[in-house]
C-alpha positions, 0 to 999 in steps of 0.5 A: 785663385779660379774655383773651376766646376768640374761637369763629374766632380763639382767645383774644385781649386784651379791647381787641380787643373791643367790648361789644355788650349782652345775647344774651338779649333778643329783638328784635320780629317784622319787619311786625308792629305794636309798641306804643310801650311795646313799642318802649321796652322793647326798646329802653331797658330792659335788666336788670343781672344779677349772676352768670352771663349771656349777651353779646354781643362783636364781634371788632372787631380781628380776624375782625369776628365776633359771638359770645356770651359766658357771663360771671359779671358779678361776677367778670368770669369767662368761662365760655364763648365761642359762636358766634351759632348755638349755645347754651347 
């Protein structure tokens, strides 16, 4: 079981936790036009790094916060937590 800290709360078990994909992907401009093959790509295609990569994580059982998550996804290892405005 991860022990995940939370940047608002402090370290918590994972179950308090939901998964909420990668912090990498960059989201479409609002009113602008987008392709069906751009829409698809945000949407669908995601990649599955193996090693170090950002996530997002939602509090779900405490302060109800979004945070991101440096983790190696091979070895589930968290190397740092942040909160939505920092990086990396």
């Amino acid at each position: 079981m991860l022990e995940i800290r939370c940047p608002y709360c402090g370290n918590r078990s994972q179950n308090e936790f939901a998964y909420g994909g990668d912090a990498t992907i960059k989201r479409p401009e609002l009113n602008t036009e987008v392709t069906d093959q751009e829409w698809d790509n945000f949407v669908y295609y995601r990649k599955n790094p193996r090693g170090n990569h950002l996530e997002l994580w939602h509090h779900i059982s405490g302060c109800r916060q979004w945070f991101k998550v440096h983790r190696n996804t091979a070895t589930h290892e968290i190397l740092k937590t942040l909160e939505m405005k920092e990086n990396l």
